[in-house]
N, C-alpha and C positions, 0 to 999 in steps of 0.2 A: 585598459581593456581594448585598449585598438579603435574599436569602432565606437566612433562618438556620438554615432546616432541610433546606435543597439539600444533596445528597448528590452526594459530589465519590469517583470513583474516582482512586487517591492511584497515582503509577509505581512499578510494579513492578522496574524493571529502568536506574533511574536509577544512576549511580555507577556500573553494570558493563558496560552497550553502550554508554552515551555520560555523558558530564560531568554530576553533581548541580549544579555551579556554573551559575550561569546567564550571567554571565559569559565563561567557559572554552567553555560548549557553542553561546554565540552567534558566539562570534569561529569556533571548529570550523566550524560551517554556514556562516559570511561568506565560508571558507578554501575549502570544499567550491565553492560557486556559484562563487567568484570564476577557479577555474583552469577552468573551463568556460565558452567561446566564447557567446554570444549569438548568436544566428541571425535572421532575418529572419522566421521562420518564422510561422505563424497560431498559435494558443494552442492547447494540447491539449484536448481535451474530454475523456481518459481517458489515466492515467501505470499501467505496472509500474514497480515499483521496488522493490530489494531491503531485509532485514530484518536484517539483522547487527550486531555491533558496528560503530560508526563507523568505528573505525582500519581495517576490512575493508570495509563496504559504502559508505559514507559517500561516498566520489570517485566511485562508482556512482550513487547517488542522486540527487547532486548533478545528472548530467546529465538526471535526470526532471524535477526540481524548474526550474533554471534559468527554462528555457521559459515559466515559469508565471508572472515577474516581470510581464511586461506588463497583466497583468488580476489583480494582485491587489486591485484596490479593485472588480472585477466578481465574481471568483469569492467568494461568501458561505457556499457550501453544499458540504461535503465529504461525498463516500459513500465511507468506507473500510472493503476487503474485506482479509481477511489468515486464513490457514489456522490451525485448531489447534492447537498444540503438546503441551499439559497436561492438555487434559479430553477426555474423548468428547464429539463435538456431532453430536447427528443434524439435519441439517438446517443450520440458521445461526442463531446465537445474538446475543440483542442485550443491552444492561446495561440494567440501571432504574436508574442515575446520570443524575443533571444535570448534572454535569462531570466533564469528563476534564482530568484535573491533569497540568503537567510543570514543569521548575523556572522555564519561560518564562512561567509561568500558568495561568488555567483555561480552559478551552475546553466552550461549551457546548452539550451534546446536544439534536440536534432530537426531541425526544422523541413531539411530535405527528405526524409522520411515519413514528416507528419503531411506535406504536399503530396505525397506518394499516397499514403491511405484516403485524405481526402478527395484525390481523382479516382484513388478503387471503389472506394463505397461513399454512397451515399448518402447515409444516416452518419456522418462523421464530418463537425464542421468545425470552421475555426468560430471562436462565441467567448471574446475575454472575458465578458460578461458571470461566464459559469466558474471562470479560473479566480476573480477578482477578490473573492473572500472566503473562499474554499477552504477549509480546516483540510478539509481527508488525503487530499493530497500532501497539504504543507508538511506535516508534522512527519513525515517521512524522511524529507529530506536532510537535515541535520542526519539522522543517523546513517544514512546513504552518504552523505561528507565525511564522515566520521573514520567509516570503516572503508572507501573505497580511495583507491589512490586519487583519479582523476576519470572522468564518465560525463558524457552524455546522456541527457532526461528527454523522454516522449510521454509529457504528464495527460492524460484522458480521464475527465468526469464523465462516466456514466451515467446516463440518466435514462429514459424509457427506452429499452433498447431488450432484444430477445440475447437468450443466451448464444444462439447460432451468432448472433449476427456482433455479439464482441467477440464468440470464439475464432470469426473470422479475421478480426482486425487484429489477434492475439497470433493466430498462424501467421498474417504478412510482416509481424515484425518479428518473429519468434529468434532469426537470428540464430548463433550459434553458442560457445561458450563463451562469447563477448557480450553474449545479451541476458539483465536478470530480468527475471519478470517481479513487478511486484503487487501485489490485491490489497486495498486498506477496505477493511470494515470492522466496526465495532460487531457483538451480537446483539444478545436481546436488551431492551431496555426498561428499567424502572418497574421491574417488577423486586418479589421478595427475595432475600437469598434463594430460599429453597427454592421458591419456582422458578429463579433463573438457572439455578446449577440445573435442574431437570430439564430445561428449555435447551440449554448450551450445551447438554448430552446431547439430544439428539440434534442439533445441530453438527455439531462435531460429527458423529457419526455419519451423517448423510455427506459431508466433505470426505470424509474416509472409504465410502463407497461410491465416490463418485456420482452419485444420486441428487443432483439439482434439481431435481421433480421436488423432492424434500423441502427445497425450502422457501421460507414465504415473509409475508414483511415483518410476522414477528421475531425470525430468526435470526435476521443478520440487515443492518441498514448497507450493505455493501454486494446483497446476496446477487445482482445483476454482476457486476464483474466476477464474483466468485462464480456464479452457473457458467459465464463464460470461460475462467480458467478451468473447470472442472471437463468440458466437454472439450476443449484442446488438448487439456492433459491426458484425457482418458486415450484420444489419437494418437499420444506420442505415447503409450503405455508408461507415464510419471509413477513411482511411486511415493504416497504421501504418505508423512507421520505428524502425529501431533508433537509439540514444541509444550505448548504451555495450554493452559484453560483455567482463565481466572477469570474474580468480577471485583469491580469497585470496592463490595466488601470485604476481601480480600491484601489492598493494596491502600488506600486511602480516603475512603470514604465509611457508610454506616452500612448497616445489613439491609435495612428494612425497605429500602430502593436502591434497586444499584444498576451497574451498566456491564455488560460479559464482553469481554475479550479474549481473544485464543489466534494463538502464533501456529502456522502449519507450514511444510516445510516439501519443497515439490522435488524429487529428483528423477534423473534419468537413467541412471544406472542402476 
C-alpha cells in the first residue's frame, strides 16, 4: 500500500453482521444481487439502503445495490451517510483515516474533500471516536467493493444535525456522474409485523413525496441523512422509486418484533 504510515480504520462489526471470510461474504453479496431482477432502468445517482446484519438486511440491500452494476467502472466516488449508533455527534462527523478496511480490502478515504467540507461548514468535524464501531456505515461497504470497480469513500455519521444543514454538505460533494451518493438507515424498530408494515408505509411514502416533515424517530433510525438527501434531491428535481420494503419478519427473523428495511433508488433523469 505505499504509505506505511496510512492509517487504516480496521471493521468493527466483521464476523457479526456479515462473514470475516472474504470468500463466504463475496459469494453472500454474489447470492444477494443475483436473486434481484435487472432492470432497464438509468443508474441511480443516490441509494437508501438498510444497515443490518446480512441474514436480515442483506436481500434488501441488494436491491439498492443491483442497479448500480452498469456504471461501476463510472462511479469512482462514494458519499456515505449513516446515523449514530454509539457516540453523541453534534453535527456530522468525519474519520482522519486513509482507509476504511473490510475483509474484501482497503478502501481509500477522499480526504482532500472531507478537509474541504470541514473548512465549509461547521457543524462537520473530523471525531474517529463516532467512526470507531459504527455499524451503519460498515455494512455498506463490502457491497460497494463488490459491485464497484475501484472508488473513493467520504464516510459521514450523522448525528444532531438539521436537514438543511447535511443537505448542504450533500450539494458540496454532489459531484457529477463520478459521484454515488449513499443513505444507510434501517426503518422502524421492534414493533409487531403489522404495525411495522403500516409504520414503513407511511414511511415510504413520505420519502416518495419528498416530505421530511413526515418523518420522526419512530420512522427511520437514519431519517436525519434521509431528511437531508430528500431536500437536495427535491433541488436537483431526483426522481425516486421504491426498490424493495421488507422487515425482519420477512427475511430472517420472527413476526412478533422485527426491524423494517426498504431500498429506494434516486435518479436524475
Amino acid at each position: 500500500m505505499g504509505n506505511l504510515n496510512a492509517s487504516i480504520r480496521q471493521p468493527a462489526v466483521a464476523n457479526a453482521f456479515y462473514s470475516g471470510n472474504s470468500s463466504i461474504l463475496r459469494t453472500q453479496i454474489q447470492e444477494f444481487l443475483e436473486s434481484v431482477p435487472l432492470t432497464k432502468n438509468a443508474v441511480p445517482k443516490a441509494i437508501i439502503a438498510p444497515h443490518a446484519g446480512y441474514a436480515y438486511s442483506g436481500p434488501i440491500a441488494g436491491f439498492a445495490y443491483k442497479p448500480l452494476l452498469p456504471a461501476k467502472n463510472q462511479i469512482t466516488r462514494v458519499v456515505l451517510l449513516g446515523p449514530a449508533h454509539r457516540v453523541y455527534v453534534s453535527g456530522l462527523a468525519a474519520p482522519s483515516a486513509d482507509y476504511f478496511a473490510t475483509p474484501l480490502g482497503d478502501i481509500p478515504i477522499d480526504q482532500q474533500s472531507i478537509q474541504e467540507i470541514i473548512q465549509q461548514f461547521a457543524y462537520v468535524q473530523t471525531m474517529d471516536a463516532a467512526h470507531a464501531a459504527e455499524h451503519s456505515l460498515e455494512v455498506h461497504l463490502p457491497f460497494l467493493q463488490e459491485i464497484l470497480t475501484e472508488f473513493s469513500l467520504i464516510p459521514l455519521v450523522v448525528g444532531d444535525a438539521a436537514s438543511l444543514q447535511v443537505g448542504a454538505v450533500l450539494e458540496a460533494l454532489w459531484g457529477n456522474k463520478e459521484t454515488l451518493i449513499v443513505i444507510s438507515s434501517d426503518l422502524s424498530h421492534f414493533h409487531d409485523y403489522e404495525t411495522a408494515n403500516r409504520l414503513d408505509l407511511q414511511t415510504a411514502k413520505a420519502i416518495e413525496q419528498f416530505d421530511g416533515d413526515l418523518l420522526d424517530h419512530d420512522s427511520a433510525c437514519g431519517r436525519n441523512p434521509i431528511k437531508g438527501l430528500l431536500s437536495t434531491a427535491s433541488k436537483h428535481q431526483l426522481k425516486v422509486q421504491r426498490a424493495d420494503l421488507r422487515n425482519s419478519g420477512d427475511t430472517a427473523g420472527s413476526k412478533d418484533r422485527v426491524v423494517g428495511y426498504g431500498s429506494w433508488l434516486f435518479f436524475e433523469d
